[in-house]
KOLDOMI-731710 format. One record per residue: residue in one letter; x, y, z of N, C-alpha, C in turn. Coordinates in steps of 0.1 Angstrom, whole numbers, plus 2048, in hexadecimal, padded with zeros to 3 digits. Layout:
N
AXYZXYZXYZ...
# end
This chain:
571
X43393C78844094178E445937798X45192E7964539277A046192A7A0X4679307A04779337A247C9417A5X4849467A84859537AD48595B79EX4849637A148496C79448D976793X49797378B4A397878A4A698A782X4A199078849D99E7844AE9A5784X4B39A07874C29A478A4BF9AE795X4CC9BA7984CA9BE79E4C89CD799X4BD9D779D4B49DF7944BD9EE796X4CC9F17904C6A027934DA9FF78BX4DDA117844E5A1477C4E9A1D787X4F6A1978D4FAA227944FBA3078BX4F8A327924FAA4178A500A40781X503A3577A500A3E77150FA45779X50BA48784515A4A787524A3C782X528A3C77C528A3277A521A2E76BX514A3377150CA3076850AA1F769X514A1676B515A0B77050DA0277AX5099F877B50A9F47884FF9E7789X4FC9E27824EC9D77884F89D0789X4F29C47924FD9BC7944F59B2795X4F89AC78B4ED9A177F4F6992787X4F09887814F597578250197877AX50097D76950C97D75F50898D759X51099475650F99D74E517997744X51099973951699872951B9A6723X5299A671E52F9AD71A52F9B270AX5289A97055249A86F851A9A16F2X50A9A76F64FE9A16F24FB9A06E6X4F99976E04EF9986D44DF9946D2X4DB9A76D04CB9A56D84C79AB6C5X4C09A66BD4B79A46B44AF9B16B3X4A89AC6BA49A9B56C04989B66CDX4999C46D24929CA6DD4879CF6DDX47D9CC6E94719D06E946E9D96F1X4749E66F14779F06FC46A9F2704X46D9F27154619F871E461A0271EX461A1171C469A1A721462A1F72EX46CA26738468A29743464A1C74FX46BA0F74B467A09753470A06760X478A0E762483A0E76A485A1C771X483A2177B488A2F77C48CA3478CX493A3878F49CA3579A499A4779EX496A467AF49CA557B24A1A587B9X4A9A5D7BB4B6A617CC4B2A6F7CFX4A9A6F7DF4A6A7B7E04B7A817EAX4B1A907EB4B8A957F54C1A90801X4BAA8B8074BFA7E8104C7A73811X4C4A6E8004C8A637FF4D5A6C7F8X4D3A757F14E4A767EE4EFA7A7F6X4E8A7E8024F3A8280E4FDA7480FX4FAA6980D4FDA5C81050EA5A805X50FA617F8517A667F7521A727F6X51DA79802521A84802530A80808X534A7680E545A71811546A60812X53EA5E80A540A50808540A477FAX540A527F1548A537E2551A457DFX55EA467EC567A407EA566A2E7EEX561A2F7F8555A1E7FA551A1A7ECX548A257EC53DA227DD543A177D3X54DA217D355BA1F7C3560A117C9X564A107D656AA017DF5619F57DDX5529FB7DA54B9F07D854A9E97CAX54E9EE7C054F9E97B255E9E67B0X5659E77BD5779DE7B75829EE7B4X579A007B5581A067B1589A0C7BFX597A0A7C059EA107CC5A6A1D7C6X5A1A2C7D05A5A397C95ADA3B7D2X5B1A317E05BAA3F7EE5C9A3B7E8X5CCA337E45D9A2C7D95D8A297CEX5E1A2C7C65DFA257BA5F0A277B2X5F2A1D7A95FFA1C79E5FDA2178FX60BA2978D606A29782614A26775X612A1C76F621A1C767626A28761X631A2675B637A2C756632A38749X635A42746632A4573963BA53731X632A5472663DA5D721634A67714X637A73718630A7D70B638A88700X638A836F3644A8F6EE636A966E1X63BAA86E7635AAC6DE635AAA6CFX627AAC6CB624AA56B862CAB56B1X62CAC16B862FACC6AF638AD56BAX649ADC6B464BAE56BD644AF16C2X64BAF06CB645AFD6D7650B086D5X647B166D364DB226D664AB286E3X65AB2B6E6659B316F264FB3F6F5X654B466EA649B516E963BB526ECX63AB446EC62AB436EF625B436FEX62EB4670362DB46714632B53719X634B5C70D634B6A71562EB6E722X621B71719618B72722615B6F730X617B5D733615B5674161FB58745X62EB5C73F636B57749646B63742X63FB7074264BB7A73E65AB7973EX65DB79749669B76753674B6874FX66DB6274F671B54747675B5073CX66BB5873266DB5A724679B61720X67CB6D726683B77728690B71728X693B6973369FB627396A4B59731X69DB5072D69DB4B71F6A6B4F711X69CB577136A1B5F7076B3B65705X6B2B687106BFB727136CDB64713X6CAB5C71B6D1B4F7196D4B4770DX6C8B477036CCB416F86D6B4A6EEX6D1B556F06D5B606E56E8B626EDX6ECB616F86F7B626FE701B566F9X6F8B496FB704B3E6F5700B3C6E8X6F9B426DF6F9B436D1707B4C6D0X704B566D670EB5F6CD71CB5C6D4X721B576E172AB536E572FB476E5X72AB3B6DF72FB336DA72EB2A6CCX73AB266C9735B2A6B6733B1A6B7X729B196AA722B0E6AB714B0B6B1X716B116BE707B106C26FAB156BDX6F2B0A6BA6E3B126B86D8B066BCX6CCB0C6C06C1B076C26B6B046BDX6B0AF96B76A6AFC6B0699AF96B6X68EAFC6B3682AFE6B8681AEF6C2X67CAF76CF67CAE56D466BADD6D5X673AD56D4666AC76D0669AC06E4X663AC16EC665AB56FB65DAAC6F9X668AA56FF660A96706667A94712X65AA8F719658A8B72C653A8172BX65BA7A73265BA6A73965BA6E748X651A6574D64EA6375A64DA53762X653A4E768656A4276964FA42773X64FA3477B645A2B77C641A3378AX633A3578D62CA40799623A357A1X621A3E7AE615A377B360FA477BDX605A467C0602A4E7CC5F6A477D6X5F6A4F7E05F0A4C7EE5E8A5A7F0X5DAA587F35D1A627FA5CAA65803X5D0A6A80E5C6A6C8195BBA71817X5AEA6C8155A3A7481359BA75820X597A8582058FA8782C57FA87825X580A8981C56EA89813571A85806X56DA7C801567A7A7F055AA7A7EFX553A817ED544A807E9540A837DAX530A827DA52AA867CD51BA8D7D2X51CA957CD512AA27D0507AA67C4X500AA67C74F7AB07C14F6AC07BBX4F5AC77B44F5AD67B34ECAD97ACX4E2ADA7B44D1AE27AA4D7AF17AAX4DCAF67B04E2B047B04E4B0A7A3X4F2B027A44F8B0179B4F5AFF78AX4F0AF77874E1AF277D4DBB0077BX4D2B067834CBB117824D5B1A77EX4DEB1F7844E6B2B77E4EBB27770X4ECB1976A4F2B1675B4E4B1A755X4D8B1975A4CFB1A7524CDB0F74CX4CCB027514CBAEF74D4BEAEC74FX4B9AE77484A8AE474C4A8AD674EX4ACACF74B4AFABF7484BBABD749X4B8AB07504CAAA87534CCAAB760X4D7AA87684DCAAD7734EBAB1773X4EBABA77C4FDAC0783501AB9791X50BAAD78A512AA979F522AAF79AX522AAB7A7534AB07A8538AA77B3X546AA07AD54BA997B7555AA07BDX556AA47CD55BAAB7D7568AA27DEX573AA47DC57DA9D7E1586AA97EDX589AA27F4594AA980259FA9C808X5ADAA28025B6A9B8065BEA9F810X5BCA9981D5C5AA28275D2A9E823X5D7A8F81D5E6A948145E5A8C80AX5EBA8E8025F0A877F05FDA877EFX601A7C7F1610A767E9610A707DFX619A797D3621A737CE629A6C7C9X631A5F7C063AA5E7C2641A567B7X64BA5B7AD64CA577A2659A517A2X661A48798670A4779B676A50792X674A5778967BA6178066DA6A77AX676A7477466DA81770678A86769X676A8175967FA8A75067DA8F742X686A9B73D681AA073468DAA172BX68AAA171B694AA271068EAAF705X697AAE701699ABB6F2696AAE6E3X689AAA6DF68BAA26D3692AAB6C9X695AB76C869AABC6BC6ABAC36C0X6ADAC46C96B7AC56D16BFAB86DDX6BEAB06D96C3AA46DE6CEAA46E4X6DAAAF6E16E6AB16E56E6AB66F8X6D4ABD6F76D4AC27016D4AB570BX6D2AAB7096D4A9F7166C3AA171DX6C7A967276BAA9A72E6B9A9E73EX6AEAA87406ADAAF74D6A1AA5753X6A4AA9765696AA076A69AA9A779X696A9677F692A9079068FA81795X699A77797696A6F79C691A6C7A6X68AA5E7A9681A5F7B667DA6D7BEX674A747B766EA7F7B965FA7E7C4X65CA817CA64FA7F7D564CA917D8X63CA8F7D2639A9B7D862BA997E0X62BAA17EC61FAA07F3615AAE7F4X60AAAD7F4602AB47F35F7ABA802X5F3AC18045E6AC080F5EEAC081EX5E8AC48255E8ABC8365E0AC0842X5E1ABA84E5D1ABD8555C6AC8852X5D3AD68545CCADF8535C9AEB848X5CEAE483D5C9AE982B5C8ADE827X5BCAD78255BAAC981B5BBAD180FX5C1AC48075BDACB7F85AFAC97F5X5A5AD27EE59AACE7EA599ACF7DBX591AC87DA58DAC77C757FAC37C5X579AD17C2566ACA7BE566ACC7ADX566AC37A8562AC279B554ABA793X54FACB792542AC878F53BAC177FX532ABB77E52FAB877051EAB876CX51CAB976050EAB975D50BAAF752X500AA8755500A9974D4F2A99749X4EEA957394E1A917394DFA8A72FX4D4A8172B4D3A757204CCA80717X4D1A7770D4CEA7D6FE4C8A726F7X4C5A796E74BDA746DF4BEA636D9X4CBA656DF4D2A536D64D5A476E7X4D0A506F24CDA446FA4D9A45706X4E2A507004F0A537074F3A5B711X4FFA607134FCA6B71D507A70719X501A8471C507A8B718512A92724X51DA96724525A9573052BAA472DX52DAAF738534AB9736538ABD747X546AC074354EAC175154EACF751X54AAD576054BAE0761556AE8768X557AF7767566AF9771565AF477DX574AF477E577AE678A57DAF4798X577AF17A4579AF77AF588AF07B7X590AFC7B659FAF17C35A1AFD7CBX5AAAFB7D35B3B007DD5BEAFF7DDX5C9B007CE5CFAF97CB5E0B037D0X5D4B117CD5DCB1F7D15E4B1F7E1X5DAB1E7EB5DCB167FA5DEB0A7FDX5E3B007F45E4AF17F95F5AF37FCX5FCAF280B608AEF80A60EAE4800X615AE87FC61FAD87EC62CAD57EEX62EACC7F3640ACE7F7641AC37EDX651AC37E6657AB87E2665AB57E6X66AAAC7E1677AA77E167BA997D8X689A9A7D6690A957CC69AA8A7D4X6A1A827CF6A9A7E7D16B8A7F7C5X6B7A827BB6C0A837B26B9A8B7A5X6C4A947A46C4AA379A6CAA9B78BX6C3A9C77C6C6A947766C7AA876BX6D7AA676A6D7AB075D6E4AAC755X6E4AB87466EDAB27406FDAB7744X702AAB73B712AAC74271AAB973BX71BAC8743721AD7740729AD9746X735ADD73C744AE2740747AEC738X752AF473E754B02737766AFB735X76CAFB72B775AF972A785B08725X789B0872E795B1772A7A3B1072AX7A9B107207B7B0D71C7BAAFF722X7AFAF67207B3AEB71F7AAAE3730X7A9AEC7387A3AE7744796AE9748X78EADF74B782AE374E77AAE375CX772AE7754767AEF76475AAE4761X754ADC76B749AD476E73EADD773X734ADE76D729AE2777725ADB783X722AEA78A722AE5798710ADF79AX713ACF79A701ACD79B6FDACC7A9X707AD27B2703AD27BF6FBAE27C6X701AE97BD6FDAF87BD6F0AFB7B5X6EEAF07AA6E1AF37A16D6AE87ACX6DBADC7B56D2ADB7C06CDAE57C8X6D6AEA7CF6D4AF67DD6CBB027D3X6CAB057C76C7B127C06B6B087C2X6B4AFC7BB6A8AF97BA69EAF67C7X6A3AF37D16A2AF57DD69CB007E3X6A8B0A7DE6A4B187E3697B1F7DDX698B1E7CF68CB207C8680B167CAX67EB107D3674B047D6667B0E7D5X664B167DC658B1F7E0652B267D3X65BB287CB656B2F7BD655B227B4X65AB1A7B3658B107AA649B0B7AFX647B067BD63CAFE7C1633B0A7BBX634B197BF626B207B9624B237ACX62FB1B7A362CB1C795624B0F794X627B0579C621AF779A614AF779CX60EB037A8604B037AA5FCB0A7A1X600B1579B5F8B1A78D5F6B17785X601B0777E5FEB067745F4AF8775X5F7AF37855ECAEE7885DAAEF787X5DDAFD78E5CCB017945C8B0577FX5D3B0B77B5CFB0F76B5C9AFF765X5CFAF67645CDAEB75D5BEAE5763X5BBAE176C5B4AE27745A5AE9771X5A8AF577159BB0276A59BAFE75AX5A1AFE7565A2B0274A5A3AF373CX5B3AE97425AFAE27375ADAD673DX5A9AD374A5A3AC574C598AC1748X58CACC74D582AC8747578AC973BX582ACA730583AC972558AABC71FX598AB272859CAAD72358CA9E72DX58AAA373357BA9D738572A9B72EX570AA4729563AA571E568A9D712X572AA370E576A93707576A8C706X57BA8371157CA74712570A72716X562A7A722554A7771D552A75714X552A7E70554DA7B6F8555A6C6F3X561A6A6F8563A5A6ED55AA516FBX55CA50704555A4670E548A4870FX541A4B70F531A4A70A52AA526FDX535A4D6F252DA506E3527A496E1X51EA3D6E6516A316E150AA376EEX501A296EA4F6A2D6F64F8A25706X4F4A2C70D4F9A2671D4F2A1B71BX4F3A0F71E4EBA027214F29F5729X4EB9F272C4ED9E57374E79D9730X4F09CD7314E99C372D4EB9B8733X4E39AD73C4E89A87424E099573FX4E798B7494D99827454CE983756X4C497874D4BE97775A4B696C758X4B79617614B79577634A3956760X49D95175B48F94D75948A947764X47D95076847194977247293976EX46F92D77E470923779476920772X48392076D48E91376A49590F770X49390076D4978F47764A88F3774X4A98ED77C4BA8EA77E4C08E8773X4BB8DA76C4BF8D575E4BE8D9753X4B38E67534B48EE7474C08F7741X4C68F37354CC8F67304CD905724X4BD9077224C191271B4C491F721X4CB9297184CE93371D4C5939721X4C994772B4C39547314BD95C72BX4B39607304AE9707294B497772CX4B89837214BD98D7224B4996726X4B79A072F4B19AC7344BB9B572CX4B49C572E4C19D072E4B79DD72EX4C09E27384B99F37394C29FD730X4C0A077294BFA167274C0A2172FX4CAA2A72F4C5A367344B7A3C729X4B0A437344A8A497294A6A5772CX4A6A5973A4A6A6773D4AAA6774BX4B0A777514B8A7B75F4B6A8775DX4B2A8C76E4B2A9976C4B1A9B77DX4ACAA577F4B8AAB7954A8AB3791X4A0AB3799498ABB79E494AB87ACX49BABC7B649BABA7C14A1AAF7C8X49BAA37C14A7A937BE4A7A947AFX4B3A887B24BCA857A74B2A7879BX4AAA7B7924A0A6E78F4A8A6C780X4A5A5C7834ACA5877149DA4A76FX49BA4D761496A49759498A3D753X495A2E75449DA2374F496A1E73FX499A1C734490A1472E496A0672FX48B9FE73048E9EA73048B9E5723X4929D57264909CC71848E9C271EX4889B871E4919A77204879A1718X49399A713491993706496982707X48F97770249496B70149D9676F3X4AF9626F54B495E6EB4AF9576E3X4A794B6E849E9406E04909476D8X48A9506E047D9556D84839646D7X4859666C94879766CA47D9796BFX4729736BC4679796B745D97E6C4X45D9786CE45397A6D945198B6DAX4469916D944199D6DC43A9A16E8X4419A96EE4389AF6FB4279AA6F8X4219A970140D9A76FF40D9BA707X4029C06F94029CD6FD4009D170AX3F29CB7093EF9CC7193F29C9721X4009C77284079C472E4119D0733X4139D77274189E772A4199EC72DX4239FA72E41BA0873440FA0D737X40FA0E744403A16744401A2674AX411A2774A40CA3575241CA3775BX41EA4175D42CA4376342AA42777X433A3F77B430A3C78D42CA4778DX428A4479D421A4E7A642CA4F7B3X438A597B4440A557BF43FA5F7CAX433A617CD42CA697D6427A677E1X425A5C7E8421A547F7429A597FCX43BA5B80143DA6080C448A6D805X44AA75813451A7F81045CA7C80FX467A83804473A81802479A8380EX47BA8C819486A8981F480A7C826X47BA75824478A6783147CA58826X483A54822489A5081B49AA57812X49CA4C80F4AAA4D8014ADA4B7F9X4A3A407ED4A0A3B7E5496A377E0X48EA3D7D3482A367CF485A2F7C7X47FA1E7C5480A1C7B3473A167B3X474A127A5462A1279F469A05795X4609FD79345F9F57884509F3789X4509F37744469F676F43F9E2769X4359E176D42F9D876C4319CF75DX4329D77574349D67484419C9749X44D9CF75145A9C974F4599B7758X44F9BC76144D9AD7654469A375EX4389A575943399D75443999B744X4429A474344999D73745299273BX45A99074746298A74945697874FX44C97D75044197675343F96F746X43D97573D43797172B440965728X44F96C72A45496572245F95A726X45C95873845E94D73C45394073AX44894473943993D73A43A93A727X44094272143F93D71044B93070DX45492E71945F92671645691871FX44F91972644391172E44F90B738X45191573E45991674D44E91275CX44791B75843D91876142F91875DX42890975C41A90A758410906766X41590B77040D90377941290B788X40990E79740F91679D40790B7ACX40F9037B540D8F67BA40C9007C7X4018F97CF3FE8FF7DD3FD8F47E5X4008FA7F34048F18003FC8E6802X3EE8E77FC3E48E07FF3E38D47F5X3EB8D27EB3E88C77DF3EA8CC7D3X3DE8D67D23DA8DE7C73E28E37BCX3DF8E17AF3E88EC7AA3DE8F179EX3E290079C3DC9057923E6904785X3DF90377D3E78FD76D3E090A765X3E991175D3ED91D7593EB91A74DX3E59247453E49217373E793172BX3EA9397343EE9447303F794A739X40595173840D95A741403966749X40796075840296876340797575FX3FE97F76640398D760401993775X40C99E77840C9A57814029B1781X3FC9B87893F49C87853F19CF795X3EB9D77983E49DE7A23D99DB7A6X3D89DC7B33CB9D77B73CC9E07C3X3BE9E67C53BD9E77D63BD9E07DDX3BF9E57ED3C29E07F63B79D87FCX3B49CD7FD3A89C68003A49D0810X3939D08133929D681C3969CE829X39B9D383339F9CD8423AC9C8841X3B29C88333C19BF8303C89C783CX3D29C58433E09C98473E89CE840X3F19D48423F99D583A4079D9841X4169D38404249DC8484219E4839X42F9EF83F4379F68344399EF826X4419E382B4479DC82143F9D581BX4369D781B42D9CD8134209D280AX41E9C97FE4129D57F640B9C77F1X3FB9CD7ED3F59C37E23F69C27D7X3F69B57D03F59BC7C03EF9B07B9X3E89B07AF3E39A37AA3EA99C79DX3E498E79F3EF9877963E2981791X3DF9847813D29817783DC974774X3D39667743D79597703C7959765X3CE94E75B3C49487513C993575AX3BB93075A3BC9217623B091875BX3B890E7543B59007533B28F975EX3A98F476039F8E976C3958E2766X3958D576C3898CB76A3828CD779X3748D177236D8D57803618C7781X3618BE77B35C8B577C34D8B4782X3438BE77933B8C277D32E8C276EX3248BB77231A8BB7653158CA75DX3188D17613168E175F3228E4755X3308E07563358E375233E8D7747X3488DC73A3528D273635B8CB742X35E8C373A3698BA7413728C3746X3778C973C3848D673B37D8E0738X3818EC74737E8F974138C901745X38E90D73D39691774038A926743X39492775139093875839A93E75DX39795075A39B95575E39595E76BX3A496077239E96B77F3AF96C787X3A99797903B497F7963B997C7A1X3C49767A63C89737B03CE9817B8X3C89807C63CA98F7D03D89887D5X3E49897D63ED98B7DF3F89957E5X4029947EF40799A7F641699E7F1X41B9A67EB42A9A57E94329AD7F5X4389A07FA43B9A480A4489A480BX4519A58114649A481546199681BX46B98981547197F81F473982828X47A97A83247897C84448D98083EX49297C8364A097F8324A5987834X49699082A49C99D8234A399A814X4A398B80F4A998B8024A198A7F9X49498F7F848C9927F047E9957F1X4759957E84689957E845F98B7E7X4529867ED44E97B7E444397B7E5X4339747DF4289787DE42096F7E5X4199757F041196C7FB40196E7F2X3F99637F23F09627EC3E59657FAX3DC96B7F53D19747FF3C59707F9X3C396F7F23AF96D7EA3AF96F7E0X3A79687DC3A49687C93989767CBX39697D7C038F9887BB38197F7B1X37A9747B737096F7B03699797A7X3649817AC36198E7A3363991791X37698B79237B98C78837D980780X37297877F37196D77836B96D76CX37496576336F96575436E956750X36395574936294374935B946739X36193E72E35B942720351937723X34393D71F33493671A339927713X34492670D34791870434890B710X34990F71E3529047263408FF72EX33690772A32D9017323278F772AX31E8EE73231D8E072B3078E5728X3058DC71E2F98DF71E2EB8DF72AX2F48DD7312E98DC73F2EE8E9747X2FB8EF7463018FD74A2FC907742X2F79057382F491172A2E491372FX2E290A73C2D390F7412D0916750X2DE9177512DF91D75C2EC92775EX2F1931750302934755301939764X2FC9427692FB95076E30094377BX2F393F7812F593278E302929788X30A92477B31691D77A32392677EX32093377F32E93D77D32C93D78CX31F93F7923239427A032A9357ABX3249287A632B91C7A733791D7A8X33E92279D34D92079735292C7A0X3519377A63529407AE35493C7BBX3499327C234792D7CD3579237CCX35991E7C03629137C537391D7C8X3719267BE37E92D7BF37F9357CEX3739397D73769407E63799317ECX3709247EC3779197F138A9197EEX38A9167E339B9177E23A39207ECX3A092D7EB3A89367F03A6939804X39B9338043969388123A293581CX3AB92A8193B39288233C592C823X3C393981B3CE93F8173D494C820X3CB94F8243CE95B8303D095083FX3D19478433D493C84E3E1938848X3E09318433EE9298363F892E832X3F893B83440794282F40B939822X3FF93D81940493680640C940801X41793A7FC41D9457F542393D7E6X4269467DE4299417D443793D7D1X43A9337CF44B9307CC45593A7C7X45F93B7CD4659467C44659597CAX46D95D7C646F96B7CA4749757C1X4769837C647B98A7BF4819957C5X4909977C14979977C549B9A87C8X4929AC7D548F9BD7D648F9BF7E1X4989C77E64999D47E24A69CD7DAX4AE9D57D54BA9D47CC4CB9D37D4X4D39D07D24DB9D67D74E39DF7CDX4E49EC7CF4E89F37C64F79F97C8X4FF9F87BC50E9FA7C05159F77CCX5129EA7D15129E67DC5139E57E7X5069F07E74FC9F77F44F39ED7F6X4EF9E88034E29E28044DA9EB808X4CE9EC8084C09F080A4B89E8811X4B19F281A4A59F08234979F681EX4929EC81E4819F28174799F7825X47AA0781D46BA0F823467A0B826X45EA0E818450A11817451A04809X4439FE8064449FA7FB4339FE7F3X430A007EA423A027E24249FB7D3X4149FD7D14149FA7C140AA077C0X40FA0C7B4406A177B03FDA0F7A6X3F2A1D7A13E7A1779B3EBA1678BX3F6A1B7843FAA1777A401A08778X406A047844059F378541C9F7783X41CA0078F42F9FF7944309FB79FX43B9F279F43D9F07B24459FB7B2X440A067BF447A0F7C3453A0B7CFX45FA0B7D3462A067E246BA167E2X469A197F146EA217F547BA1D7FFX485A1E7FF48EA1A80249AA1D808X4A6A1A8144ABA2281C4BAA1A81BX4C2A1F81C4D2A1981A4D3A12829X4D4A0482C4D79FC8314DEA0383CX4DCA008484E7A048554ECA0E854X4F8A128494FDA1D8474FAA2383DX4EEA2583F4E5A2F8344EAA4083BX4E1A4782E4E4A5582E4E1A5B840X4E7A638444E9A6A84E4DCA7384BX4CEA728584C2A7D8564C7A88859
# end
């Protein structure tokens, strides 16, 4: 390992989002062969605490990936219904109306000859808009409650919580036509602005959702009724110019103009009943067909499986190397709210050049974390990576022979003849330890000429190197301080001893032991560390993080416990 080790950066915003590692290159269009899935080697958890941290800072979040919600433009557009509309069909919502209608058509039917109407077909053009939002809260929330009362066993319920102390408006036209009545001209409101909310009724809007991965890798999305105040939000508008058609009553040759100054003051006057139809058919669309027209466009936007694919630059390659990156890429695999919010990652990374290379079994899974050391409220973030995902990225940098050799302060270097592998180790006894720092061993296989009558010229052994995975003095990563060899764990094949060693193994292994505490003895003085780092805690949706706590469980995960940077969650 002599170069940093390009793990990208580890965590799916939610997913939220669902989005978010913020890799060297993300590839938009991988072509991966064969995946050699980890599963579970990834798995992220946001307790209680840590989601308070979005409970009004939503809007940041979204600021941090390039999305701006307090403004925004929107061009032009235009919608004409595919089938006529009967009025009749609005009895019901809207009696009075219908009624009026009614009585008007049937009056200039029968009073003027020629006239008739046929079913109408509209179309509404809305010209070019923008709005402005005062937000006093955008958050994203949790609801175990909520969950429980649906009866959800799996998956989770958030709801993103919005409060606008005002919302403006503001379009240059708003108009409407008769496609099957054309004669009727067109009705509608230039430079129209309407405002919404103020100090003391924000508008509010919690719209809740329930999300969980399924069988093909995806996620399943359903929007739930949406909570407003839409009934109590003051709404004022205004117009600058009344757009209707050109009506004259003509008697014995002289005519009468409609007065569009009198059909102003009438709309004016009616301001208070119009706004509270606006608001019904608001707070109705809202309940009823938004989130449905939600669930929809979920189903076309995550009909495939969620995945990430990104590159990542190989342990040890040198400046001038020219071949491509390994691909990494996570999976959702599973999400679910039981107290925190936990998601499930499965991994890949794969080499473009070797896409026969196969995970080494034992290298593996071994067992799911242990995220149990400290109590959730004393932290905001756990994640775990699973040993499996590193020493693959170990395998198959060491199979491109990136690094065959690992050079120490002193001259020395050890020459590698198999990919180092990561795992667990206890804590040597009397070690120290901060927070941020844990043991873990790093098993090397080593070529050496020990130049010794006992043994060949060339032998290869194995054994466990004890070191420290500690935080830079930065904070820009992790990197591995070497502490003592595990002599203990030495394996030397009977083939490397020479016929004067085949008369003594027992006394040649302990020799070869003796030289390996020589080696290491001056490594706890020496601050040896190994080249290269890795690149942890994460920064996630472009939050930085402060490490806890850090561990390795005995399934062989680095556990880090982890707190939102300066303006982390509020205790």
């Amino acid at each position: 390992m002599v170069r940093r080790l390009q793990t990208s950066r580890m965590l799916i915003p939610l997913l939220l989002s669902l989005h978010g590692f913020n890799a060297l290159a993300a590839d938009l269009s991988p072509q991966i062969a064969n995946k050699h899935l980890l599963p579970k080697a990834v798995q992220v958890q946001v307790t209680q605490r840590g989601m308070k941290y979005f409970d009004n800072r939503l809007s940041d979040l979204l600021g941090n990936l390039g999305v701006k919600l307090d403004e925004g433009y929107f061009p032009a557009m235009s919608y004409t219904f595919e089938k006529p509309i009967n009025p009749d069909d609005f009895k019901d919502s809207n009696p009075e109306i219908v009624k009026m209608y009614a009585q008007v058509r049937d009056l200039l039917t029968q009073w003027l000859v020629g006239f008739s109407l046929d079913e109408h077909r509209p179309s509404i053009e809305i010209g070019e808009s923008g709005y402005i939002a005062n937000f006093s809260r955008f958050g994203l929330v949790t609801d175990e409650a909520l969950m429980k009362s649906l009866g959800k066993r799996d998956g989770a319920v958030l709801a993103i919580e919005l409060e606008v102390k005002k919302l403006s408006i503001a379009t240059h036209s708003v108009k409407a036509w008769d496609m099957n009545n054309e004669f009727l001209g067109q009705v509608g409101l230039e430079d129209v602005s309407i405002t919404a909310g103020d100090d003391t009724t924000p508008l509010k809007i919690r719209l809740p959702f329930y999300i969980r991965s399924n069988a093909n890798g995806g996620l399943d999305f359903e929007a739930l009724e949406i909570d407003n105040n839409l009934s109590e939000t003051p709404i004022a508008y205004q117009y600058k110019k009344l757009i209707v058609p050109q009506i004259a009553v003509e008697i014995n040759g002289k005519k009468f103009q409609l007065n569009t100054a009198q059909l102003d003051a009438m709309l004016m006057e009616q301001a208070p009943v119009i706004l509270q139809k606006v608001r019904e058919s608001l707070g109705d669309f809202a309940r009823k067909q938004l989130p449905e027209l939600l669930n929809q466009k979920a189903k076309e936007f995550l009909s495939g499986s969620l995945e990430q694919v990104q590159d990542m630059v190989p342990p040890g390659t040198e400046e001038y190397d020219r071949r491509p990156n390994f691909k990494w890429g996570l999976q959702l695999q599973n999400i679910n709210l039981k107290k925190s919010l936990n998601i499930e990652l499965t991994a890949y990374v794969e080499d473009p050049i070797n896409p026969k290379s196969r995970p080494v079994a034992s290298n593996g899974p071994r067992g799911l974390p242990q995220v149990n050391l400290m109590p959730q409220e004393n932290y905001d973030l756990a994640l775990t990576l699973d040993r499996a995902l590193i020493n693959r990225v170990l395998q198959l940098s060491y199979e491109r022979k990136n690094f065959e050799t690992i050079r120490q302060s002193n001259g020395t270097v050890l020459k590698l003849k198999a990919a180092p592998t990561i795992d667990y180790v206890k804590t040597p006894a009397g070690a120290v330890l901060k927070p941020q720092e844990a043991f873990v061993k790093l098993h090397v296989s080593v070529e050496n000429e020990p130049n010794h009558i006992a043994l060949k010229d060339k032998i290869v052994i194995d054994f466990d190197i004890i070191a420290k995975l500690r935080q830079l003095s930065d904070k820009s990563g992790m990197q591995l301080q070497l502490h003592s060899i595990d002599v203990d764990s030495l394996v030397m094949d009977n083939k490397y001893l020479s016929l004067v060693g085949k008369l003594m193994p027992g006394k040649v292994r302990e020799g070869v032991k003796d030289r390996l505490r020589e080696q290491s003895a001056g490594w706890k003085t020496v601050d040896e560390v190994i080249p290269g780092s890795l690149p942890l805690p994460p920064v996630i949706l472009g939050i930085k993080l402060d490490i806890n706590r850090v561990a390795v469980d005995p399934n062989g995960h680095i556990v880090m416990y982890l707190d939102y940077a300066k303006t982390g969650a509020k205790k």
